[in-house]
DOVO-58569 format. One line per field, with one value per residue (C-alpha): residue number from 1; residue in three letters; x, z, y. Coordinates in steps of 0.25 Angstrom, whole numbers, plus 5000, padded with zeros to 4 digits. Layout:
// DOVO-58569
n = c(NUM, ...);
res = c(ala, ...);
u = c(X, ...);
w = c(Z, ...);
v = c(Y, ...);
//
This chain:
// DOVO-58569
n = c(1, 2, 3, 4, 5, 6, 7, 8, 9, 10, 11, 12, 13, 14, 15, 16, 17, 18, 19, 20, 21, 22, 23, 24, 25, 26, 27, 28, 29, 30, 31, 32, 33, 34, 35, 36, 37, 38, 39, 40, 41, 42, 43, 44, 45, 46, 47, 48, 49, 50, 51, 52, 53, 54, 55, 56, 57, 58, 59, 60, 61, 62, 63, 64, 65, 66, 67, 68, 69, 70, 71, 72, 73, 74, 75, 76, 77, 78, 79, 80, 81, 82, 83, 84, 85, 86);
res = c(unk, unk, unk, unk, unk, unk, unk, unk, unk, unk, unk, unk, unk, unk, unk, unk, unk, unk, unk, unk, unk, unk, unk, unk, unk, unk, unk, unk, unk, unk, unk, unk, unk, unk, unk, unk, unk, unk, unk, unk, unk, unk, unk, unk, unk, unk, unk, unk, unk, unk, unk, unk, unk, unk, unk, unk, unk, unk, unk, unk, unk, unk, unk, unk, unk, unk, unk, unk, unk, unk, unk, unk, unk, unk, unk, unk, unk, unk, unk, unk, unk, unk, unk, unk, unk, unk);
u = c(5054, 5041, 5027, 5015, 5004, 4990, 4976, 4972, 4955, 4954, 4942, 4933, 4939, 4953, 4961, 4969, 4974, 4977, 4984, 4991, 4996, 5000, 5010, 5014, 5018, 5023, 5034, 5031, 5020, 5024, 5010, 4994, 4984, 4967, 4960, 4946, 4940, 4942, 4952, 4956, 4970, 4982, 4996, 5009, 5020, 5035, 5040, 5055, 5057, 5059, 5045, 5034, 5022, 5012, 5018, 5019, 5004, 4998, 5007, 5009, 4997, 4985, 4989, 4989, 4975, 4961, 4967, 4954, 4962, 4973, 4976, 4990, 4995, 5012, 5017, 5027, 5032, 5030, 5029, 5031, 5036, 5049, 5051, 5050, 5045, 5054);
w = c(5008, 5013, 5003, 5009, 5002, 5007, 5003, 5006, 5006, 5002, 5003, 4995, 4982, 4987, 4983, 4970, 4978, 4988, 4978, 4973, 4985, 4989, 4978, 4978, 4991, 4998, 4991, 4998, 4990, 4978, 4970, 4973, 4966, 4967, 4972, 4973, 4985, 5001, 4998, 4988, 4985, 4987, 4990, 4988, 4996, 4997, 5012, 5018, 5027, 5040, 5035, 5045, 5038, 5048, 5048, 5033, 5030, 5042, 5040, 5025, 5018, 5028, 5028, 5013, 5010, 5009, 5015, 5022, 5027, 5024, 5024, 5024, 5018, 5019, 5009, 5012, 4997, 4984, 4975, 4958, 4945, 4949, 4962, 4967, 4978, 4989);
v = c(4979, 4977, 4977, 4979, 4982, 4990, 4991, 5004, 5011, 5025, 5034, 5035, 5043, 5041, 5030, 5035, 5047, 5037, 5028, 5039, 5047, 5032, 5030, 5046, 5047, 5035, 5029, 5014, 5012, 5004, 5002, 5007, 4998, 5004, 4992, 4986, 4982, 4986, 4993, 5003, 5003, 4993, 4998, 4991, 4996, 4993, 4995, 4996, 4985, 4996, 5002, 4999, 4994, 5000, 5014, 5014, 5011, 5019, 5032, 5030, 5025, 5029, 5042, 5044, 5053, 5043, 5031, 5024, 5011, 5002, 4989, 4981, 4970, 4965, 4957, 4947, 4941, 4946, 4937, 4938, 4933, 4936, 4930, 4916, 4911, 4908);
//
């Protein structure tokens, strides 16, 4: 399993439809968080190993309704409470 997380900019008046359509419809994303800053939303998303990062974001997330731009981000190692560091 593969986490990848991906800041996204809406236009302008978009980013709650964004969010929500994001979390209706594409099973992979995990969590949406509304954000300050550059960009207006911040996806966290859990992919299959086979799943090709690049397909996923361009044909599954810029094609959702008031995407502007995105911007990727793979995580290597999650790190919490409950797990120690190798």
């Amino acid at each position: 399993m593969k986490t990848i997380f991906v800041m996204v900019k809406c236009d302008l008046g978009k980013a709650y439809d964004v969010a929500d359509a994001a979390v209706a419809e594409i099973e992979q994303v995990s969590e949406v968080y509304s954000t300050s800053g550059q960009y207006d939303l911040l996806m966290k998303c859990y992919l299959p190993d086979s799943t090709d990062i690049g397909h996923f974001v361009t044909e599954r997330l810029q094609n959702l309704a008031g995407v502007k731009d995105t911007f990727t981000i793979i995580a290597f190692k999650a790190f919490s409470p409950d797990t120690k560091a190798v």
